[in-house]
C-alpha positions as CSV (number, residue, x, y, z in Angstrom):
1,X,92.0,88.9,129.7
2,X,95.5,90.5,128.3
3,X,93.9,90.3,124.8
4,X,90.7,92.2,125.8
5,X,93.4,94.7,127.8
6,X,94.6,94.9,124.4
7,X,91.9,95.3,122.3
8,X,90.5,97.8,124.4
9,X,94.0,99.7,124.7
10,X,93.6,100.1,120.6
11,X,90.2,100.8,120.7
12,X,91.5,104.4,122.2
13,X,94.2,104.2,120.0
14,X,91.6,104.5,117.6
15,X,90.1,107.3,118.8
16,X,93.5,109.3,118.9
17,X,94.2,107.9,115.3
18,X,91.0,109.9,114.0
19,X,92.3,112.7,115.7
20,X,95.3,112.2,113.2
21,X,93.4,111.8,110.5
22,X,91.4,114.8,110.1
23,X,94.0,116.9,111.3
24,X,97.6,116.1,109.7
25,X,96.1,116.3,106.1
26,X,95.3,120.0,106.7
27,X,98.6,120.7,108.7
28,X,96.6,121.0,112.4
29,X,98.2,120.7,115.8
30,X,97.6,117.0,117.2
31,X,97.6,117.8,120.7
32,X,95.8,121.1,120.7
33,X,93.0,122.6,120.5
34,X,90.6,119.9,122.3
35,X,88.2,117.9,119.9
36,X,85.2,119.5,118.7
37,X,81.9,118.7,116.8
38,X,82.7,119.7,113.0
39,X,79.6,120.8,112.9
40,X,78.5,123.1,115.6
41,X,81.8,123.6,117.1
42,X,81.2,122.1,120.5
43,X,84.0,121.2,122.6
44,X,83.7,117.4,123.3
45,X,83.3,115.9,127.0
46,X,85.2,113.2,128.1
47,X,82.3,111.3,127.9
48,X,81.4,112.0,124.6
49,X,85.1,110.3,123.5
50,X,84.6,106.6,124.9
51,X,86.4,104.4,122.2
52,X,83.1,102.7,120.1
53,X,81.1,102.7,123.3
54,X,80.0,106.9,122.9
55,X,79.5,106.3,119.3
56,X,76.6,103.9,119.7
57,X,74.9,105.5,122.4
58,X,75.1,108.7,120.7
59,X,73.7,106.8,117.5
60,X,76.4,108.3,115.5
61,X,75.1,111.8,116.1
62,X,76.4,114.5,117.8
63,X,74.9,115.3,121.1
64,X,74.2,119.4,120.5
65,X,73.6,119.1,117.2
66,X,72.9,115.9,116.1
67,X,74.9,115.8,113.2
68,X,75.8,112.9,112.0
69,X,79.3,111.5,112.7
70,X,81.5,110.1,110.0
71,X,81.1,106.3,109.8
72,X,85.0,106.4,109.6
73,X,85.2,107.1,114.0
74,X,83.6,104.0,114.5
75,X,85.1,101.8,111.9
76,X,88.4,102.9,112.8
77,X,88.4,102.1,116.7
78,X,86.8,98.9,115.5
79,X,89.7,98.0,113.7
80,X,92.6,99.2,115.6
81,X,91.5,97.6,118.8
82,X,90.5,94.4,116.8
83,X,93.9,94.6,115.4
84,X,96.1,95.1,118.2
85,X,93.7,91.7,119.8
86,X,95.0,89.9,116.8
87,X,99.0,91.0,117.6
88,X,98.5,90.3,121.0
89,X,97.6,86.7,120.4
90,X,100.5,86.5,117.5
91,X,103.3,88.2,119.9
92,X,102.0,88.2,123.5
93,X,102.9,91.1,125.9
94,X,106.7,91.3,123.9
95,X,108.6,93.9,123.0
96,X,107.9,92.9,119.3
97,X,104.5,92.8,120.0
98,X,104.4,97.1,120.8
99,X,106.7,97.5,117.9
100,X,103.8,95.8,115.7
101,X,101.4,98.2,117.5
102,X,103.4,101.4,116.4
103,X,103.7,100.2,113.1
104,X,100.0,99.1,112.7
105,X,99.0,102.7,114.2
106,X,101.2,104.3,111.5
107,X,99.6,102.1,108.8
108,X,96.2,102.6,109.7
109,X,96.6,106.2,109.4
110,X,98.5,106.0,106.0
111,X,95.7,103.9,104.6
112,X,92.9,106.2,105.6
113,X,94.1,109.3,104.9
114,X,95.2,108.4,101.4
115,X,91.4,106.7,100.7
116,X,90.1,110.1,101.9
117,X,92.8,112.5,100.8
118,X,94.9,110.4,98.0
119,X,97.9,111.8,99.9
120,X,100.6,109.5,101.5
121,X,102.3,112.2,104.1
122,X,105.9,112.8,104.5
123,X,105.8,113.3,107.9
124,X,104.2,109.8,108.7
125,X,106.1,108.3,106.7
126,X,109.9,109.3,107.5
127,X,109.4,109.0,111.2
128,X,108.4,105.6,110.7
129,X,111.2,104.6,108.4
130,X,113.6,105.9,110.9
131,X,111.6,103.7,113.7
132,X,112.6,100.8,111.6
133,X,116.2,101.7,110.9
134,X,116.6,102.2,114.8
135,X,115.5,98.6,115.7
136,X,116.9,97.0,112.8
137,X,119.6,95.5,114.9
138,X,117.6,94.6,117.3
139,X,114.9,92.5,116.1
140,X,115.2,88.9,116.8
141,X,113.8,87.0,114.0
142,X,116.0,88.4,111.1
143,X,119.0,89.7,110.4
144,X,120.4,93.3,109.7
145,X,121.1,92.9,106.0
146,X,117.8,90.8,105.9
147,X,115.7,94.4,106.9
148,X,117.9,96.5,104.3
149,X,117.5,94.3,101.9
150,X,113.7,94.5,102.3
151,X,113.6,98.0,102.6
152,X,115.8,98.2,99.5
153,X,113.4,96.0,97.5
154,X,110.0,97.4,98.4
155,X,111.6,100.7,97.5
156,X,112.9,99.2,94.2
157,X,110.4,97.5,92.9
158,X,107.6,100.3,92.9
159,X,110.0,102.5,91.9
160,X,110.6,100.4,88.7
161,X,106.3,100.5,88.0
162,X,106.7,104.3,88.3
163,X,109.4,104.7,86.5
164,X,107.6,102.3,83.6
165,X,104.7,103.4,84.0
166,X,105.0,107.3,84.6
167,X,101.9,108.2,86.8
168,X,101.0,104.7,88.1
169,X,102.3,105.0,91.7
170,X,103.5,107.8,93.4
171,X,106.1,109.1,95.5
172,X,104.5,108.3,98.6
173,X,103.5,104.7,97.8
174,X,107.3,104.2,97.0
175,X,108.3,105.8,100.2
176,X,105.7,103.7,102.1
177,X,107.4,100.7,100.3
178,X,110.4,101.7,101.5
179,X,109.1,101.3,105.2
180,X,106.8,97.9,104.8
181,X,110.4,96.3,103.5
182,X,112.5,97.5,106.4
183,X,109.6,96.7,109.0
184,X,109.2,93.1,107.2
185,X,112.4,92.4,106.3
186,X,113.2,90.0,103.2
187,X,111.8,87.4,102.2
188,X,108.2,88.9,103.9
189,X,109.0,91.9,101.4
190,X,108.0,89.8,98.7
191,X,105.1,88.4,100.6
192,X,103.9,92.0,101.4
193,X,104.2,93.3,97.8
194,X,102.3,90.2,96.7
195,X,99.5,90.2,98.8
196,X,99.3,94.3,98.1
197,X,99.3,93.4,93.8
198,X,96.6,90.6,94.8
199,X,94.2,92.6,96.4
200,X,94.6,96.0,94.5
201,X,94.2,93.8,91.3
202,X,90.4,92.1,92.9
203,X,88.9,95.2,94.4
204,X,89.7,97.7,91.5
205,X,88.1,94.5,89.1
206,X,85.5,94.5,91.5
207,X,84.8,98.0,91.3
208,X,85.3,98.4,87.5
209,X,82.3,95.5,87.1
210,X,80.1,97.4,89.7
211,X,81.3,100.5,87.2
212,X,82.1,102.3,90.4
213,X,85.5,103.5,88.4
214,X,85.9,103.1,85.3
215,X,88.8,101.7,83.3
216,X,91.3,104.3,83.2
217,X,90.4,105.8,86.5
218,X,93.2,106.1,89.3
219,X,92.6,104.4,92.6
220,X,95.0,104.8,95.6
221,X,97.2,102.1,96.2
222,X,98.7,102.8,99.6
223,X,96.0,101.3,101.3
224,X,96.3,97.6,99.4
225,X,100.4,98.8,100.7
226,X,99.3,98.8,104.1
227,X,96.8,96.1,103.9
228,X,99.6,94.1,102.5
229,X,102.0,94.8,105.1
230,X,99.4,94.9,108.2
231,X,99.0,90.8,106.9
232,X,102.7,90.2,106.6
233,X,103.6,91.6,110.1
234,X,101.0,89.3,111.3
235,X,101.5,86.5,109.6
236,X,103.8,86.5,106.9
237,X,106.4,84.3,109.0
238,X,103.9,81.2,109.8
239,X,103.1,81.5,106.2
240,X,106.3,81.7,104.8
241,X,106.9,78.6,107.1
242,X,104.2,77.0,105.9
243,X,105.4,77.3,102.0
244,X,108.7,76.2,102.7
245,X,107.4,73.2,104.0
246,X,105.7,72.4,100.7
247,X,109.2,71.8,99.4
């Protein structure tokens, strides 16, 4: 029942979290004016907002107009409240457990808005390194120079890529490497990074073969970043447990 609590608890975490993402990019107030129909401008009820549930019984249209909404709402309630299931059954009803909320909620954001926008934005991103740097000494499963250390490296190494390769990653994906090191700490830095080169390197493949993008086409990579890191926080320490014991 706690997990449902919850999933359900991300599931309007989700809903604020679209909010965010069609509003920061174009420097929009969060908290007012009150959500509207992109379309025809009509204020939303408080019906209308139900986490997933007002989505389908609208059928993904608008009730004045019956516009379609963006895919994205749904997808992303989906996913928050499925995630913060999943760190509820990794970290129970612990503090760490809401710390890997706020940092999944920060990632999910990041990832969207640069799919959508190709930005990574500053004032995500600080906030949420400063987060980690204030409960740096506090966390129990690593030490202080352990969560420098990883911020140090994720900062490092994709600032070494840009810095070889001028145009291949961007400021923002270096800051955001910044963060995913400090809120993983070393060794899961390495694990992070990793599973970020891994997947970039099969979806853009995949995408190049389906000729979606061709060779020498950009693609963002803060959202193989986040997905990276949104795996490590879950799991990187049972994994990284796991190859250890292989020795």
């Amino acid at each position: 029942m706690l997990t449902l609590a919850f999933a359900t608890v991300g599931a309007a975490v989700g809903s604020f979290l679209n909010l965010c993402i069609d509003r920061l990019p174009r420097g929009a107030s969060i908290v007012t004016p009150r959500s509207s129909c992109d379309a025809c401008g009509r204020r939303l009820a408080a019906v209308d907002m139900i986490p997933v549930i007002s989505y389908v019984a609208l059928r993904g249209r608008c009730r004045t107009c019956h516009e379609p909404i963006p895919r994205r709402v749904l997808l992303v309630e989906l996913a928050t409240g499925a995630l913060f299931g999943l760190i509820h059954l990794r970290f129970g009803a612990s503090l760490q457990g809401v710390l890997v909320c706020v940092y999944a909620a920060y990632l999910i954001v990041t990832l969207v808005i640069d799919l959508e926008h190709r930005r990574i934005l500053n004032k995500l991103t600080y906030p949420a390194i400063v987060v980690a740097l204030a409960v740096a000494p506090f966390m129990p499963d690593r030490s202080l120079l352990q969560t420098l250390a990883g911020g140090a490296i994720g900062l490092g190494v994709l600032l070494l890529i840009a810095l070889v390769y001028p145009g291949g990653m961007g400021m923002g994906d270096i800051k955001l490497g910044a963060f995913i090191g400090l809120a993983v700490g070393l060794p899961g830095i390495l694990l992070a990074l990793y599973f970020s080169f891994v997947l970039g390197g099969l979806i853009s493949g995949l995408l190049w073969l389906a000729r979606i993008i061709g060779r020498r086409d950009p693609i963002a990579f803060g959202p193989f970043l986040a997905l990276g890191a949104l795996t490590t926080l879950l799991y990187g320490d049972p994994l990284l447990r796991w190859w250890a014991s292989r020795g």
